[in-house]
N, C-alpha and C positions, 0 to 999 in steps of 0.2 A: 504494500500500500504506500508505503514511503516512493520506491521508484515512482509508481503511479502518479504521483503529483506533479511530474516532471512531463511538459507536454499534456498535463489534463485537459478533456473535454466538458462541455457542461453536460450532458449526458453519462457521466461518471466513466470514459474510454478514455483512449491516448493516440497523440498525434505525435509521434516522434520518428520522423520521417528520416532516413540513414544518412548522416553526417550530418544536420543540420545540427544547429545551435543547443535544440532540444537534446537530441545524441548528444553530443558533446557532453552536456551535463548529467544524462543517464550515464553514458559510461565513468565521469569522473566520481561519481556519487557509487557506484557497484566497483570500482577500482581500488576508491579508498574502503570501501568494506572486506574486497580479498586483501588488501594489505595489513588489516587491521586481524585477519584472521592468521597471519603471519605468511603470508603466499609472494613471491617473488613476481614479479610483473615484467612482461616484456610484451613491446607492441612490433608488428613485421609492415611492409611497405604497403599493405592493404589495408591496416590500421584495426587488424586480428588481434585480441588481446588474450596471451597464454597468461596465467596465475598458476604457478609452480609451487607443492610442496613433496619438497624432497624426498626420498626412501633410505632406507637402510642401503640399496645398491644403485647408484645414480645412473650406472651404465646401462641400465635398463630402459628400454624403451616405458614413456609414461601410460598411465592406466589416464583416459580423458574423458570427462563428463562438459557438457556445456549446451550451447543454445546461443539466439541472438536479443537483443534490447531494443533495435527496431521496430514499428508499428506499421502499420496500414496508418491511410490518412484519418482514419475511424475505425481505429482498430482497440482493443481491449486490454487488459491489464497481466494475461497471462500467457498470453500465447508468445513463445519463447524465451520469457524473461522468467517464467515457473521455469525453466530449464536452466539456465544459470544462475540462478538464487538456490535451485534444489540443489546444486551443486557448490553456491559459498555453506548451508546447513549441512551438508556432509563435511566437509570439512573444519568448517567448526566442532561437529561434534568431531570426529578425529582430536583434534586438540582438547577438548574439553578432555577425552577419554584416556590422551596419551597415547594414542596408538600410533606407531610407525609402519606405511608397508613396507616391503620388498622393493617394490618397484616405486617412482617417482608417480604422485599423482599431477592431475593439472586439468584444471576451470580452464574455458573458453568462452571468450565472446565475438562467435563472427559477423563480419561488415555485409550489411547491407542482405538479410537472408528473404526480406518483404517481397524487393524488384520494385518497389512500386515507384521511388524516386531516378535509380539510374536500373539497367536494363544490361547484362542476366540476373537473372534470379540467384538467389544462392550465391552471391559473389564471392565474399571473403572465403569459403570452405571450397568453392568451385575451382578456384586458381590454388590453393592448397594442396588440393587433388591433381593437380595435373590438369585440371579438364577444359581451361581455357588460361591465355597468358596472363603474367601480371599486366602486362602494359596493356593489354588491352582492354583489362578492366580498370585501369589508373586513366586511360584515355576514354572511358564510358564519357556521355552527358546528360544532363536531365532535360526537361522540356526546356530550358529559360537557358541550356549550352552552357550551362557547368560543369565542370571536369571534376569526374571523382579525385584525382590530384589534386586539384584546388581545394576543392570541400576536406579534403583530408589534412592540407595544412591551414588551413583557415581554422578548423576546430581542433589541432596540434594533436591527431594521431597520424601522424605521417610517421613512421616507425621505420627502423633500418634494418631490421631484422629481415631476412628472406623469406621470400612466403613458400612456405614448402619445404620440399626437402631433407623430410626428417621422416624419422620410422615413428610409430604409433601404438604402443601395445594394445591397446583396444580403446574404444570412442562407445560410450552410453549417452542417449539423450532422452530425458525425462521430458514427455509434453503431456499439455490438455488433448485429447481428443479430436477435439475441432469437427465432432460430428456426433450425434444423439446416441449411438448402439449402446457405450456401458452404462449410462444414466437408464436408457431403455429397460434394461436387461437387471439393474441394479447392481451390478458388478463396479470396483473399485480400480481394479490395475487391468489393462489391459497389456500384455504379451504381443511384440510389433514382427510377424514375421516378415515383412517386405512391406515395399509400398506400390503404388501403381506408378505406370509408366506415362509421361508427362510430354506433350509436343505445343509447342507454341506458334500464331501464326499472327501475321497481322495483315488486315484483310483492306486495299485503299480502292473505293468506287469513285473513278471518276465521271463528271455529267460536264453542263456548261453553265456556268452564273447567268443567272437572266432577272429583270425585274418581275416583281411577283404580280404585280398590278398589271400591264398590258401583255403580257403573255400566256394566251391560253393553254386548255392542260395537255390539249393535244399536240404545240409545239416545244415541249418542256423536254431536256435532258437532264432530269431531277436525278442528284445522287443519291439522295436520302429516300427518295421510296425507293430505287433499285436497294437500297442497302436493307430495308425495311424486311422486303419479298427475302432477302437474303440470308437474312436473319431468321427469320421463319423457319425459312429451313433447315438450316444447320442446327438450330435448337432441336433438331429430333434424328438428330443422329446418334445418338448414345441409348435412343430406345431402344433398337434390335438387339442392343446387346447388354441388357442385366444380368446382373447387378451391377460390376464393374466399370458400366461406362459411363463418363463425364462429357459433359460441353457446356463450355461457358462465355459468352459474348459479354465481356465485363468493363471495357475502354473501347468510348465514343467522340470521335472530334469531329467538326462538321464545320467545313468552310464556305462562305467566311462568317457562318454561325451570326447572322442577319435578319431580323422580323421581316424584313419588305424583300429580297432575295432568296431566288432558288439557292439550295444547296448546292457546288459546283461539284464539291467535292466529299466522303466522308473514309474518315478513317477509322478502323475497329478491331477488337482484338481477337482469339478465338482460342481456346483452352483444351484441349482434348487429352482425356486419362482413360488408360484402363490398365490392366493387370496383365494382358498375354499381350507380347508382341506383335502375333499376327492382326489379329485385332485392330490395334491401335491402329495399324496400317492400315488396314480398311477403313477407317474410321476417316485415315489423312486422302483414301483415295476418292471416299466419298465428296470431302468436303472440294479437293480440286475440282470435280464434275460439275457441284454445285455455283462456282464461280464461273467455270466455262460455260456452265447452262445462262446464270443473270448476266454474264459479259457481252452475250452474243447479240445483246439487244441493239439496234440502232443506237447510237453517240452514246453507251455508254459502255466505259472499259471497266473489268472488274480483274486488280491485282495478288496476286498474294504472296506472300513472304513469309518464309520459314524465318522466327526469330531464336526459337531454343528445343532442344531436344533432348529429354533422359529416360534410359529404357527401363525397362520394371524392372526392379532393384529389390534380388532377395537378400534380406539381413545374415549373417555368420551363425550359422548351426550351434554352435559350440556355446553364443552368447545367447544367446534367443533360449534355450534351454538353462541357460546358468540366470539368467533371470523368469524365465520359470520357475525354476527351483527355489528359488529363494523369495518366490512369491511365496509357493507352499509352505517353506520352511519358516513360515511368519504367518501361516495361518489367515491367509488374505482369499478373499475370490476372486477367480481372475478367468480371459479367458483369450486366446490367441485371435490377432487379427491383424488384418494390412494393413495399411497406409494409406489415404488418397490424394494427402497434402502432400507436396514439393517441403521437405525439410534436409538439415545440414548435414544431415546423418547418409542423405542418397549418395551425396558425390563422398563423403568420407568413407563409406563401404568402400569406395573402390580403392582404395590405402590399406585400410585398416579393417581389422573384426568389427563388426559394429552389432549392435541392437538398439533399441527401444523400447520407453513405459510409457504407455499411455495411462491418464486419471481424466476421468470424466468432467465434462464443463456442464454447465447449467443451459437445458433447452438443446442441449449440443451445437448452438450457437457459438460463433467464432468470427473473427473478422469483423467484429461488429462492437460496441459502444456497452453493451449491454453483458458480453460476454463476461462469465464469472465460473468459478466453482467451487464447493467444499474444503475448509479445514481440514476436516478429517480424509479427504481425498487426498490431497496434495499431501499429508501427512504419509498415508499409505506408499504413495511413489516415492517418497523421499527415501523410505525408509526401505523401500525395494532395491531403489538406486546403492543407497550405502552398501548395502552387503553382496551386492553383484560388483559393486567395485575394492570391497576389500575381498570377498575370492579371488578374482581378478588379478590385485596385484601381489598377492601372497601370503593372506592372512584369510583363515575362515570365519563368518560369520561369528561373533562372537555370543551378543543373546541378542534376544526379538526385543530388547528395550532400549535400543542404542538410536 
């Protein structure tokens, strides 16, 4: 609740959009709390923040829990900031209890995991991984041609640290759910065996400006109704294939977005998830058909552009199980499930072992202002989390009261 006040809404959410001002003071505020928990701080040139506490054997690759402190521009209190906070309360208690692992642990906070201000998604953890350069997400820009560079020393985590390049003994991340099933079910911890697979597109209908007033409808090359019919349709592309499939037309611009003016131009986004690769492919072949079919129209052109793409992403057996177990061994209900949100944990599988905990949000509402959940929820995953990460790094579960 303390973070939360940082970027509040009047609506009780948070606007803390990646690298702004707001960030700035979220991280400086969760940075002095890892160093107050005694954790060594180092930030890397994407403005990635590791929180290091040591082990009995430092040569050891680190055991990693973390999350990001980024928002949607109406975004909520817990969604990924429960993931880095569940991870300074594990180490807190570590210190309260005096326990040292084997291996070195270490808090993360990656940059920019919303997408919503600069553009890929998952940035900080994605260039970590390998999976796209640093430079070319230090040369990202947002609407208004600001450079993630800029915004990075404007708010002084421009960090000299390499992004990357280091081995990982394992990567846990604690989140809300972001969808209704365990609140449904009444279940506490959910078990993340993978997530779904994620393609992104951006979709630009061009027509011609005309005035609204003497221009009848029959000689109009309106972008906005072609985008309209277009829209239409794509939203039912994820029917043929339940349960697993998603579509989302979620970003709308419309030039030059004018009461008395045809629209010339609009541009829009397009979201598509599911679980089997083949799938998803069908899913991306449909939607090309559907552009080809509304482009064909007399003066109007219909574009589309692949902006991101990550395939379904199964979690590390070994961990997926070791936090099952120790679901059990704490006497919790739980129950195994996927993913359908984009989190930091997809492109860090491909490095490192990875799993996830999911705890229930309220409504299963997410992304949104309103977005909450339990005490005793977020109590549950914490305390799943601790003892998947002291097995982990060389210590057993000690008791179910830690």
């Amino acid at each position: 609740m303390d973070l939360a006040r940082i970027g509040a809404t009047p609506k009780g959410g948070n606007c803390r959009l990646a690298l702004t001002e707001e960030d700035r003071q979220g991280r400086d505020l969760v940075s002095g709390w890892l160093r107050d928990a005694g954790l060594e701080i180092r930030v890397d040139q994407l403005g990635n923040i590791f929180a290091r506490r040591p082990g009995r054997n430092n040569t050891l690759p680190p055991v990693v829990t973390g999350s990001h402190i980024d928002t949607q521009p109406t975004g909520g209190r817990f969604d990924g900031n429960y993931g880095v906070l569940a991870g300074l309360e594990v180490m807190r208690v570590l210190d309260e209890q005096n326990i040292t692992t084997d291996a070195p642990l270490e808090v993360v906070i990656w940059t920019n995991e919303e997408g919503s201000r600069f553009v890929p998604v998952m940035m900080g953890s994605g260039a970590f991984a390998g999976m796209f350069s640093t430079e070319s997400a230090l040369a990202a820009r947002d609407h208004d041609g600001i450079s993630v560079a800029d915004s990075l020393a404007r708010i002084g985590y421009d960090g000299d640290m390499p992004v990357g390049g280091r081995q990982l003994g394992a990567y846990f991340e604690a989140h809300i759910e972001q969808g209704p099933v365990l609140e449904q079910e009444g279940l506490p911890v959910g078990v993340v065996t993978g997530s779904l697979g994620l393609s992104w597109f951006d979709v630009v209908v061009t027509g011609q400006e005309a005035h609204a007033g003497p221009t009848p409808m029959e000689y109009r090359r309106d972008a906005l109704q072609t985008a309209c019919a277009l829209v239409g349709d794509i939203l039912t592309l994820a029917r043929p294939h339940a349960p697993h499939g998603r579509v989302t037309c979620g970003e709308f611009r419309v030039f030059p977005n004018s009461r008395n003016v045809i629209p010339g131009r609009v541009n829009f986004s397009v979201d598509l998830r599911h679980l089997e690769p083949a799938v998803l492919t069908q899913m991306e072949q449909r939607l090309q058909e559907l552009c080809e079919k509304h482009g064909g129209q007399t003066g109007i052109e219909v574009q589309l552009i692949e902006v991101q793409r990550i395939p379904p992403t199964p979690f590390a057996q070994e961990l997926v199980e070791r936090v099952r177990t120790c679901t059990q061994a704490l006497g919790i209900p739980h129950r195994d499930m996927v993913t359908g949100a984009g989190h930091d944990a997809v492109y860090i599988s491909r490095i490192a072992p990875t799993a996830m905990i999911f705890v229930p949000c309220v409504d299963g509402i997410s992304h949104n202002e309103c977005e909450d959940a339990k005490p005793e929820d977020l109590e549950a995953g914490a305390n799943v989390l601790l003892h998947a990460m002291l097995h982990t790094a060389g210590i057993s579960p000690v008791t179910d009261t830690l």
